[in-house]
ZADO-1210 file (C-alpha; in nm, 4 decimals, padded with zeros to 6 digits):
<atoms>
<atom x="00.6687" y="-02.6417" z="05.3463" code="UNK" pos="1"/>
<atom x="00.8542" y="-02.4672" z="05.0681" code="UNK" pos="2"/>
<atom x="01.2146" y="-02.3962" z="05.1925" code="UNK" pos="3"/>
<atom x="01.4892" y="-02.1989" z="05.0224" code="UNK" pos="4"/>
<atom x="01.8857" y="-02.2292" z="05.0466" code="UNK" pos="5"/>
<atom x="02.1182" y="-01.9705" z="05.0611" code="UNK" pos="6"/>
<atom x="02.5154" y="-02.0042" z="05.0691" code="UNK" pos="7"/>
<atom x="02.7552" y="-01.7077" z="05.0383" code="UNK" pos="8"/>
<atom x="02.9899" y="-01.7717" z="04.7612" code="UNK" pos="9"/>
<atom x="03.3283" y="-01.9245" z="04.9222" code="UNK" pos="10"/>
<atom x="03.1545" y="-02.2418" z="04.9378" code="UNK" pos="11"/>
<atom x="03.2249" y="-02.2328" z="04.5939" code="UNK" pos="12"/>
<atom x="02.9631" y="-02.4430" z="04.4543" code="UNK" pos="13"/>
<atom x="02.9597" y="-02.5921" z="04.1280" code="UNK" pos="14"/>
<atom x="02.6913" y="-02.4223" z="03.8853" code="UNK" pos="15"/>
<atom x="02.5474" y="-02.7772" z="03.8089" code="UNK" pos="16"/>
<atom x="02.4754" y="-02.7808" z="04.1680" code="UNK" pos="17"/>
<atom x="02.3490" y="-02.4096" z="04.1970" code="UNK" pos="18"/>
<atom x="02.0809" y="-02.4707" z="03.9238" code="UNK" pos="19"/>
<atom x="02.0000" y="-02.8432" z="04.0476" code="UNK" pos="20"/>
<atom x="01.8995" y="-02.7049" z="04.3967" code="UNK" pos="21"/>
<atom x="01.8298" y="-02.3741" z="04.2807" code="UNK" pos="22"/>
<atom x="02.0411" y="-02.2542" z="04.5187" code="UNK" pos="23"/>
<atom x="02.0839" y="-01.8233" z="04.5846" code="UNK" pos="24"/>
<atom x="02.4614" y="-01.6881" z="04.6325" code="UNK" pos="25"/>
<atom x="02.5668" y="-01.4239" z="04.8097" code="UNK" pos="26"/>
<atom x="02.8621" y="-01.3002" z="04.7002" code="UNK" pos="27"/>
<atom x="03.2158" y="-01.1469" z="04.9049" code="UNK" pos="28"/>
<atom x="03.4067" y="-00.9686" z="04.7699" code="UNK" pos="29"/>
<atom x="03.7955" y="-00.9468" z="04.6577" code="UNK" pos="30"/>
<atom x="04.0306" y="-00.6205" z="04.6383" code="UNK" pos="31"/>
<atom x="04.3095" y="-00.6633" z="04.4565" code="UNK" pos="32"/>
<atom x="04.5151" y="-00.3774" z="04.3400" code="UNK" pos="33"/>
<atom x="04.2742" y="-00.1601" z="04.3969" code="UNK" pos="34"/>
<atom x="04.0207" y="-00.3128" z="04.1805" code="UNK" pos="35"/>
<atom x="03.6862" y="-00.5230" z="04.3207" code="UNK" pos="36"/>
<atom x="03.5419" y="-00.8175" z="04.1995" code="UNK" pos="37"/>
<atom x="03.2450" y="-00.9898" z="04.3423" code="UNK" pos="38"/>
<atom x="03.3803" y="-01.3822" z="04.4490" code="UNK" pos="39"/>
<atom x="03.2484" y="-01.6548" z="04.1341" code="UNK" pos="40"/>
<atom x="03.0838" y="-01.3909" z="03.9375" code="UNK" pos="41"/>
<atom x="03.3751" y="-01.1431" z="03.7781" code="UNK" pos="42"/>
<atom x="03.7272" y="-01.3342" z="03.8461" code="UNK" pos="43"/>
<atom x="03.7325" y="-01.7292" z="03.8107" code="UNK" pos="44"/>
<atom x="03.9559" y="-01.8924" z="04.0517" code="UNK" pos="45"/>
<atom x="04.2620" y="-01.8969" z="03.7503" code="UNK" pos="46"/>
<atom x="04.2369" y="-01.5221" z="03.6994" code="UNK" pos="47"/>
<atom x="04.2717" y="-01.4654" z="04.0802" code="UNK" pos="48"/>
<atom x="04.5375" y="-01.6939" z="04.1422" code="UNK" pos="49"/>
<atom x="04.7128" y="-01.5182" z="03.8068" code="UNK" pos="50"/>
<atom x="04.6618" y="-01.1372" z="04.0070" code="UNK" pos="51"/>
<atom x="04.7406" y="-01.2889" z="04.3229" code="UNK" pos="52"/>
<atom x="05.1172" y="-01.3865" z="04.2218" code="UNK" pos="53"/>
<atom x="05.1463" y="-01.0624" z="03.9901" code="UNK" pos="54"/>
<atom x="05.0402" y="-00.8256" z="04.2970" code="UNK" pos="55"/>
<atom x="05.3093" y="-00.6493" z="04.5332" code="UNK" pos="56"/>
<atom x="05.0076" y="-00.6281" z="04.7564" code="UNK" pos="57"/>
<atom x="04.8305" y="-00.8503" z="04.9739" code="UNK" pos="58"/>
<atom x="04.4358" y="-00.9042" z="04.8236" code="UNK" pos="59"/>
<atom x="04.1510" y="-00.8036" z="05.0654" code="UNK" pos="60"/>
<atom x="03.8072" y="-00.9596" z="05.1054" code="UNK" pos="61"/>
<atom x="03.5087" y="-00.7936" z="05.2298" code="UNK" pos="62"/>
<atom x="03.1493" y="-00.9586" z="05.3310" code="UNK" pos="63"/>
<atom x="02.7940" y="-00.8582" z="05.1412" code="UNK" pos="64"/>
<atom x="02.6575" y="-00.6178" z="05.2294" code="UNK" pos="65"/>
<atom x="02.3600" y="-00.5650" z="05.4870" code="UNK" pos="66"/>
<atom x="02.1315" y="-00.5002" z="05.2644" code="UNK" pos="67"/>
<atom x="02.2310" y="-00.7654" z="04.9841" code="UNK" pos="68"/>
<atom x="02.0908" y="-01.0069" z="05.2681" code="UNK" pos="69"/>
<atom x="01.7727" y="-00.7858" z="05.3380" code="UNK" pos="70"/>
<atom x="01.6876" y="-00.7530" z="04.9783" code="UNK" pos="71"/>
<atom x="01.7169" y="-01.1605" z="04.9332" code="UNK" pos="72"/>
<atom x="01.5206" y="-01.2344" z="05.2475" code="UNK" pos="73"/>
<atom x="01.2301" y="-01.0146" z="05.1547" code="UNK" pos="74"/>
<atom x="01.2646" y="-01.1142" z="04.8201" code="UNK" pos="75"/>
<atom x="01.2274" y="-01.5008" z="04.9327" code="UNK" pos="76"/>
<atom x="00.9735" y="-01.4329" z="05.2244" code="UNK" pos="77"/>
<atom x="00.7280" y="-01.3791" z="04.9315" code="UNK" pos="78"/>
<atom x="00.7579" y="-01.7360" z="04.7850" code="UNK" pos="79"/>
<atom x="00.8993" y="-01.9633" z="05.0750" code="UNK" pos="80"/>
<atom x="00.7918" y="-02.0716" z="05.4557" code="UNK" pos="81"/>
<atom x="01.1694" y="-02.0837" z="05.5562" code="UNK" pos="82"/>
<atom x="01.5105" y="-02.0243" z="05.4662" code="UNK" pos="83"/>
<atom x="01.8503" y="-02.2362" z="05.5833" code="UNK" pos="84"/>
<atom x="02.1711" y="-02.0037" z="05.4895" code="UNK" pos="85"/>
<atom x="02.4799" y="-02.1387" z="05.5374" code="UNK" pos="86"/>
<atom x="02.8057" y="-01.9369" z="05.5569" code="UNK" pos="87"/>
<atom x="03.1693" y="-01.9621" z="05.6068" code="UNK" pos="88"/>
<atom x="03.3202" y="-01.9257" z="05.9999" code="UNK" pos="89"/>
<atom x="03.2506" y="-01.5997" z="06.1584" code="UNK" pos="90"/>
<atom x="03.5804" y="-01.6418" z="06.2645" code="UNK" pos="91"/>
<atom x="03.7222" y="-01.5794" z="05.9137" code="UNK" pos="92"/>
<atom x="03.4478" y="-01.3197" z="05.8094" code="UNK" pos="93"/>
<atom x="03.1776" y="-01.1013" z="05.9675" code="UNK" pos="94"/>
<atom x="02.9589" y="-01.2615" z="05.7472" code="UNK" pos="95"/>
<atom x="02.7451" y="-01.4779" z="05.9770" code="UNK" pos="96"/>
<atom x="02.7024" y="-01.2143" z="06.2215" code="UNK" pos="97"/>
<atom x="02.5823" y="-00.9645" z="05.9290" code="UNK" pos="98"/>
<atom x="02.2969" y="-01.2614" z="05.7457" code="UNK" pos="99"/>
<atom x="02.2028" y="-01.3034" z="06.1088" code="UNK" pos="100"/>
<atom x="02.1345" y="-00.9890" z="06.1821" code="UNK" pos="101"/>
<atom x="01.9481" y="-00.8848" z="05.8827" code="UNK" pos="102"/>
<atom x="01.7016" y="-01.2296" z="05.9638" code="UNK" pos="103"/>
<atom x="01.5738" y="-01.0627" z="06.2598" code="UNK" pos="104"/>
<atom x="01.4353" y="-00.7455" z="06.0487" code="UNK" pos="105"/>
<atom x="01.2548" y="-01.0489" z="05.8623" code="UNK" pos="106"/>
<atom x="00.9256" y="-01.1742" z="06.0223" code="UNK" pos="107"/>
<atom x="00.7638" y="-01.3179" z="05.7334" code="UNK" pos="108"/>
<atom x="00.9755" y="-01.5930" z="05.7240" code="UNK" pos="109"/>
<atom x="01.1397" y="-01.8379" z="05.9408" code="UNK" pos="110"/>
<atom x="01.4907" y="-01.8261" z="05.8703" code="UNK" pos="111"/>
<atom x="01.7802" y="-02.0173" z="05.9844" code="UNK" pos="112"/>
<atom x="02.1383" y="-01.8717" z="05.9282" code="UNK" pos="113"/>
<atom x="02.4161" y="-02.1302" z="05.9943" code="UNK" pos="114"/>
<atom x="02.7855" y="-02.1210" z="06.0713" code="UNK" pos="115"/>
<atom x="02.9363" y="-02.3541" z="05.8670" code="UNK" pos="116"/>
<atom x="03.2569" y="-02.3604" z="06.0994" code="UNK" pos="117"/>
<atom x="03.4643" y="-02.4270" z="05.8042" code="UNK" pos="118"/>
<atom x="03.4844" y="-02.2527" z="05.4548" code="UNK" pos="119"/>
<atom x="03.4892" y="-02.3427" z="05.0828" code="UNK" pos="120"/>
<atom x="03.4092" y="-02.7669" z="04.9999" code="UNK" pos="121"/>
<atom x="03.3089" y="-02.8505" z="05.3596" code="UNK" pos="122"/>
<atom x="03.0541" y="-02.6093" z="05.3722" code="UNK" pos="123"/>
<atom x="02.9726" y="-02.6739" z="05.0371" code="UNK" pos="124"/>
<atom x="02.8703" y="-03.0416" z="05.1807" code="UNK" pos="125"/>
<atom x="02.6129" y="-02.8873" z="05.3981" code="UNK" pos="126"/>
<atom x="02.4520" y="-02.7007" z="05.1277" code="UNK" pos="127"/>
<atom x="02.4861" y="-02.9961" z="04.8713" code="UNK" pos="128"/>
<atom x="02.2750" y="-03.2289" z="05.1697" code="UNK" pos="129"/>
<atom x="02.0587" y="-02.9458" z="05.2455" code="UNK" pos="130"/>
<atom x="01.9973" y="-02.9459" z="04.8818" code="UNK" pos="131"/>
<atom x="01.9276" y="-03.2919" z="04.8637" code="UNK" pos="132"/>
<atom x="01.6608" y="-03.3229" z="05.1550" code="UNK" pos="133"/>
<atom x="01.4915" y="-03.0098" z="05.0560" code="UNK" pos="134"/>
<atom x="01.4573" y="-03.2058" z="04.7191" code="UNK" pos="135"/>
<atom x="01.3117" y="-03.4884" z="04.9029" code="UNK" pos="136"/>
<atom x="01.0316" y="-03.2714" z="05.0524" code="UNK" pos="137"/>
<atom x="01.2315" y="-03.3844" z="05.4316" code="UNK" pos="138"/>
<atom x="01.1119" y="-03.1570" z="05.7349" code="UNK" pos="139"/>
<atom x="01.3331" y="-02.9348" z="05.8109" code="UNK" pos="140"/>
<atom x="01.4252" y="-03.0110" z="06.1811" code="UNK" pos="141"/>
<atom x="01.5984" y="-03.3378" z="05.9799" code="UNK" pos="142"/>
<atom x="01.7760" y="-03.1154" z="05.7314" code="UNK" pos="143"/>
<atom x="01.8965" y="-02.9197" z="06.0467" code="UNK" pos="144"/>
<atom x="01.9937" y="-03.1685" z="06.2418" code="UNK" pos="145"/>
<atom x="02.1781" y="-03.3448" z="05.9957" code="UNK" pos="146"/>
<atom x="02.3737" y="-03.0530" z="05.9127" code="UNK" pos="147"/>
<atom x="02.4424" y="-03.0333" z="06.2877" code="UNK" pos="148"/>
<atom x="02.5826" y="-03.3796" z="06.2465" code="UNK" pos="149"/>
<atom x="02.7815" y="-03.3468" z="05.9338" code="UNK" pos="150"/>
<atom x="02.9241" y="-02.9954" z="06.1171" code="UNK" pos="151"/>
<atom x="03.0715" y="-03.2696" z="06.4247" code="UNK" pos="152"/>
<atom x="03.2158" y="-03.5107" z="06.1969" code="UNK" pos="153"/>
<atom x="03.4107" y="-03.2848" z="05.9970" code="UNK" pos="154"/>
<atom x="03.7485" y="-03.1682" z="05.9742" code="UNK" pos="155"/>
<atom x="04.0113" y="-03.0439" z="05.7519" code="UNK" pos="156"/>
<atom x="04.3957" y="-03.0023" z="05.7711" code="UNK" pos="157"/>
<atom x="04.5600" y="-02.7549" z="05.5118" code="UNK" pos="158"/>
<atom x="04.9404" y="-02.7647" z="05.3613" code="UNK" pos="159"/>
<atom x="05.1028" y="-02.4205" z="05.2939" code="UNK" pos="160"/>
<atom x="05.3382" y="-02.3816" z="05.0246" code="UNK" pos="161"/>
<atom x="05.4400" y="-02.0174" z="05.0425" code="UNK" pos="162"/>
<atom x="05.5525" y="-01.9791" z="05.3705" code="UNK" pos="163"/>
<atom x="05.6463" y="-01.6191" z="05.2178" code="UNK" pos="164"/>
<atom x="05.2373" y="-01.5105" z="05.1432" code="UNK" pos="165"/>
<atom x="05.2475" y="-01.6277" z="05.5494" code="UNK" pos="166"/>
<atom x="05.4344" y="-01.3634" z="05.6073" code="UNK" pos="167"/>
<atom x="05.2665" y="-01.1108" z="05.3820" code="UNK" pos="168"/>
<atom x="04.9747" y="-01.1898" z="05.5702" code="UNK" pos="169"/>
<atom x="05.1207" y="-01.1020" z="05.9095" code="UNK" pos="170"/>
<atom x="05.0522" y="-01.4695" z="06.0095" code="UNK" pos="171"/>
<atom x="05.4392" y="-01.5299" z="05.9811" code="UNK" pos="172"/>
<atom x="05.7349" y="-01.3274" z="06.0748" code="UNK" pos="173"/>
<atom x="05.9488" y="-01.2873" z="05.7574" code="UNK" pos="174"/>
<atom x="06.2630" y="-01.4435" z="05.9342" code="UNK" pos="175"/>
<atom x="06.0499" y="-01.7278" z="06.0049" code="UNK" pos="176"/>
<atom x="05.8978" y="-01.7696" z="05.6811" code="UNK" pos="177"/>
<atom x="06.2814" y="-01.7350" z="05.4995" code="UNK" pos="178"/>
<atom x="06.4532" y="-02.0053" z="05.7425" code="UNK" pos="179"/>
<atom x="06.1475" y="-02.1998" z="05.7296" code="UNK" pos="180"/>
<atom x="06.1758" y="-02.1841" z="05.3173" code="UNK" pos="181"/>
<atom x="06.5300" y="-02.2586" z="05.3374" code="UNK" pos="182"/>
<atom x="06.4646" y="-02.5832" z="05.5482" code="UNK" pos="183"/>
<atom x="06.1517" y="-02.6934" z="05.3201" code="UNK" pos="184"/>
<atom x="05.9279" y="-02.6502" z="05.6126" code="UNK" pos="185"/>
<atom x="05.5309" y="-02.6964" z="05.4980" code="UNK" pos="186"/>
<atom x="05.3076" y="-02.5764" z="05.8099" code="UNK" pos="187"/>
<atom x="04.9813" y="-02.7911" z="05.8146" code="UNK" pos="188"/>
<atom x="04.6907" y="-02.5756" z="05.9541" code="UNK" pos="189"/>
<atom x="04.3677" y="-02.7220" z="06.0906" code="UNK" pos="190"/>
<atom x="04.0417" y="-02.5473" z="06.1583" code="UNK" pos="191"/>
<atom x="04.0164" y="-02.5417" z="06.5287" code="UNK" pos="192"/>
<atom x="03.7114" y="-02.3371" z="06.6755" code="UNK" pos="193"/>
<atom x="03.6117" y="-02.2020" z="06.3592" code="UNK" pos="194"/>
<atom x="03.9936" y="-02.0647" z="06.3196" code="UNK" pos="195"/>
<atom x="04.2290" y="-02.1569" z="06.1079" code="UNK" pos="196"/>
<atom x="04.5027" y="-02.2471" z="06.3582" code="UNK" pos="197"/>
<atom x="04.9200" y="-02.3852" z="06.2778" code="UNK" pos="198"/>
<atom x="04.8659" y="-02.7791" z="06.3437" code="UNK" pos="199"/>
<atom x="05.1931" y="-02.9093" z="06.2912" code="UNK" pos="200"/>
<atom x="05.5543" y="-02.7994" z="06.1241" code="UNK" pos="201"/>
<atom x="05.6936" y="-03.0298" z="05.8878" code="UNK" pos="202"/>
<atom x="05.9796" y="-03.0812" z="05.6461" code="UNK" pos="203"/>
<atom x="05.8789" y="-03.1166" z="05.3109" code="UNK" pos="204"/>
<atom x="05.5360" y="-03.1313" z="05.1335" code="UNK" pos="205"/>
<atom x="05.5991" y="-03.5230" z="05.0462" code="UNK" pos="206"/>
<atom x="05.6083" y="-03.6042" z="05.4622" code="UNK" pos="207"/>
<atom x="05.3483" y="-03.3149" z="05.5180" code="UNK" pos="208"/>
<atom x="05.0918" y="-03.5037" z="05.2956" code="UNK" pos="209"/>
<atom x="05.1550" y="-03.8753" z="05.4140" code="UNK" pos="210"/>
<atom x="05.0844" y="-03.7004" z="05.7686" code="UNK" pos="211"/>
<atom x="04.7375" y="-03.5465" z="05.6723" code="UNK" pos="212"/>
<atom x="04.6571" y="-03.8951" z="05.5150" code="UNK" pos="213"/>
<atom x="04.7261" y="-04.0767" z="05.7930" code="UNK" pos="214"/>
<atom x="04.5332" y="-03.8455" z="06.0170" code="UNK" pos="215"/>
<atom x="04.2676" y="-03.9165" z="05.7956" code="UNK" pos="216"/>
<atom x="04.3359" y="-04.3018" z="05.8033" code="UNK" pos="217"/>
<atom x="04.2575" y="-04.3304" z="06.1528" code="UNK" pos="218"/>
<atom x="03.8688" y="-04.1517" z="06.1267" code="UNK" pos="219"/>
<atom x="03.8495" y="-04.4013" z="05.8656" code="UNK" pos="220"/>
<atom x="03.9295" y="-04.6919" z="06.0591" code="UNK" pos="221"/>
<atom x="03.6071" y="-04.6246" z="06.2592" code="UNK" pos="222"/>
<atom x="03.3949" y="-04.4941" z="06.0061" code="UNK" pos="223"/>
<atom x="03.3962" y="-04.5729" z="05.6189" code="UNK" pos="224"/>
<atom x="03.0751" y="-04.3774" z="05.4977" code="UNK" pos="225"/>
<atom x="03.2580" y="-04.0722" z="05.4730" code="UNK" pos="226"/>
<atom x="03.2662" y="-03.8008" z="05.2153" code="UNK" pos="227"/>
<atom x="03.6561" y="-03.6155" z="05.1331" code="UNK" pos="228"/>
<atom x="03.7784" y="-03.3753" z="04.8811" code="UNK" pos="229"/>
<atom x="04.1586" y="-03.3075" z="04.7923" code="UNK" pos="230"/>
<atom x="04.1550" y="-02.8730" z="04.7916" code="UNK" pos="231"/>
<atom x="04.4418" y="-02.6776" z="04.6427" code="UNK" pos="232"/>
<atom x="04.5130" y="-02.3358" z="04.5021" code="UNK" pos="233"/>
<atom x="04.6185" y="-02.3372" z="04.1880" code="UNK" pos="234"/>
<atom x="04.8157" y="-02.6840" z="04.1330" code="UNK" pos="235"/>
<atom x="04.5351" y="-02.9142" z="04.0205" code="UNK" pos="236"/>
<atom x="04.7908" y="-03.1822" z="03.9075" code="UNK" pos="237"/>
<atom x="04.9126" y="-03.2431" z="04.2356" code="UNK" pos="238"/>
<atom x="04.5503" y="-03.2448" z="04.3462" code="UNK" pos="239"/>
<atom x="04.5161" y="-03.5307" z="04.0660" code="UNK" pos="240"/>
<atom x="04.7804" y="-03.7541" z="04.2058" code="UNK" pos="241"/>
<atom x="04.6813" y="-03.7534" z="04.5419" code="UNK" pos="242"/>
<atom x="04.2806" y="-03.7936" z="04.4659" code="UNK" pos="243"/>
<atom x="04.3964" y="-04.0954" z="04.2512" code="UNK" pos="244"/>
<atom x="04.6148" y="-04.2579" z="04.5229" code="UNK" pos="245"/>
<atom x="04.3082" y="-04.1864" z="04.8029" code="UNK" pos="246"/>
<atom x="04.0571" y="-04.3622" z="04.6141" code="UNK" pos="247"/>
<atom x="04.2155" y="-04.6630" z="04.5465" code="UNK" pos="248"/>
<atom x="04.3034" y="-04.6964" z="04.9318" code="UNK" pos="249"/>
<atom x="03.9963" y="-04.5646" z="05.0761" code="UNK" pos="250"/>
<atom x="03.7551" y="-04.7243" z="04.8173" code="UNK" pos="251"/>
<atom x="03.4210" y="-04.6598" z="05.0482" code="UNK" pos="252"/>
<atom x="03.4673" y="-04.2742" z="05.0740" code="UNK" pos="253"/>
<atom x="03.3037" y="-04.0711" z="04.8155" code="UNK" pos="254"/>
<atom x="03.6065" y="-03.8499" z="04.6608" code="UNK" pos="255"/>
<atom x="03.6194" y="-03.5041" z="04.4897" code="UNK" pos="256"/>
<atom x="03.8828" y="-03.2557" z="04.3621" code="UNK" pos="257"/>
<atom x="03.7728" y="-02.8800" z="04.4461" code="UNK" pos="258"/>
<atom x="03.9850" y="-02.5314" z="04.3850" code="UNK" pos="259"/>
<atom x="04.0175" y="-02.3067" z="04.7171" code="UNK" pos="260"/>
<atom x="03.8430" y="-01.9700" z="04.6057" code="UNK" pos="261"/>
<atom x="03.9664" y="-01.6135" z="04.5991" code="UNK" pos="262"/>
<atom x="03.8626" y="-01.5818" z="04.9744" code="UNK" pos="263"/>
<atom x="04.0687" y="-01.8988" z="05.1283" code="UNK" pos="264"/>
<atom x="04.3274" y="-01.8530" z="04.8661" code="UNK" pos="265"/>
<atom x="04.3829" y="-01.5342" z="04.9602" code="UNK" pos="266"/>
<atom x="04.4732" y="-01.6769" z="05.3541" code="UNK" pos="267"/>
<atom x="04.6772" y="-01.9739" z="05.1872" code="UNK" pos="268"/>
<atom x="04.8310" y="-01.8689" z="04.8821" code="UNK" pos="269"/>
<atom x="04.9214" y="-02.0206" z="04.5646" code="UNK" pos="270"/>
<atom x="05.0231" y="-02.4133" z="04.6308" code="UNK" pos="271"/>
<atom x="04.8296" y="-02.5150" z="04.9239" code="UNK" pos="272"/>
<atom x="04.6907" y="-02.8442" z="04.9636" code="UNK" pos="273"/>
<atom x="04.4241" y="-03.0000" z="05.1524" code="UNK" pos="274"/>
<atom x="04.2193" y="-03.2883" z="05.2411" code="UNK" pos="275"/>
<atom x="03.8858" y="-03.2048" z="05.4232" code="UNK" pos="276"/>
<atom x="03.6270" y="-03.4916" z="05.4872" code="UNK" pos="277"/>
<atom x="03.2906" y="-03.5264" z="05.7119" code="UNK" pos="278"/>
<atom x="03.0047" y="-03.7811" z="05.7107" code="UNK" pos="279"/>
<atom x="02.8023" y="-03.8669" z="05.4293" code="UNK" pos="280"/>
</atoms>
């Protein structure tokens, strides 16, 4: 069976990986100013993060278009027996609902369209495995189901910097996100239900991190063979230090840096941090 993968662009995939799986991206798109870009293809992650603290405004996202995914299924139906596509939560875009839809005008194909739950480097794990056991000629009930398994063990807990692009974002009140600033609060949010939801309230980012480590220290405890990536937008040298303190104390887990796209950025703003993890 000849299967392709699909992934919409937030996943943010590394181009090595793109071309080793031969991968097809679907891209959102970002408003800023006034002015679109199509996610990975016209602004790299620095240029947004550059427009994103030069703009008055908040930057919008919008999901590919309907037919974007009809083309790309047709296109594929010619040359493949099924297609997996994995995308971020449908709780953060309508973009699941939309490659969903557009499968059931297909009937040449068999196509599966997944909700990642999550966004940017966890879903990138499911397409980076579904890579892997496509490349291995696996059935795809086991590339399925082991997605399905990955999607269980993961989870991710976010640190906000800016409690200010909070509030820009209407997720904040402003008089919250000033007092909160003025008492170094750092809110850690956690994807719960496909929604990014506030966790936990804490002073400082120092405290804020040793608290999302030692979450992650007690998943550990029970299972080693895990795979975890430090996020951020836009302060990779903070990303650095904390990568190269978590693999010297968790020396079983497979470890990666990753950048938070235009999309998530845009929800987190500048100088969020992350650590996100699921099985290998």
């Amino acid at each position: 069976m000849k299967i392709a993968l699909v992934s919409d662009t937030t996943a943010t995939l590394d181009q090595a990986v793109i071309e080793k799986y031969a991968i097809h991206t679907v891209p959102l798109t970002i408003t800023i100013d006034g002015k679109s870009y199509r996610e990975q293809e016209d602004l790299t992650n620095k240029e947004f993060y550059q427009l994103l603290k030069e703009s008055d405004a908040l930057p919008t996202s919008s999901q590919p278009s309907p037919g974007e995914w009809l083309s790309l299924y047709e296109r594929l139906a010619k040359t493949h027996d099924a297609i997996i596509v994995l995308t971020l939560s449908e709780k953060i875009s309508g973009t699941y609902q939309t490659a969903h839809a557009m499968a059931q005008e297909v009937k040449d194909v068999d196509i599966h369209v997944i909700d990642s739950n999550y966004s940017s480097r966890p879903q990138a794990y499911l397409v980076e495995e579904a890579g892997r056991m496509i490349a291995q000629d696996q059935p795809i009930t086991a590339i399925l189901a082991k997605i399905e398994q990955m999607i269980d063990a993961m989870d991710a807990y976010i640190i906000v910097d800016d409690l200010n692009h909070l509030a820009r974002g209407g997720r904040m009140s402003s008089a919250t996100a000033l007092v909160g600033s003025m008492l170094k609060i750092k809110p850690v949010i956690r994807f719960v239900d496909k929604s990014l939801v506030m966790f936990e309230k804490i002073r400082t980012q120092k405290k804020a991190i040793a608290r999302v480590e030692e979450l992650f220290a007690e998943v550990y405890k029970n299972d080693k063979q895990l795979r975890a990536t430090v996020l951020h937008s836009d302060v990779e040298t903070k990303a650095e230090a904390i990568y190269n303190e978590m693999i010297v104390k968790y020396p079983e887990v497979e470890w990666d840096v990753s950048e938070f796209g235009p999309v998530l950025g845009t929800h987190l703003g500048p100088g969020a941090l992350a650590i996100v993890w699921t099985i290998k």
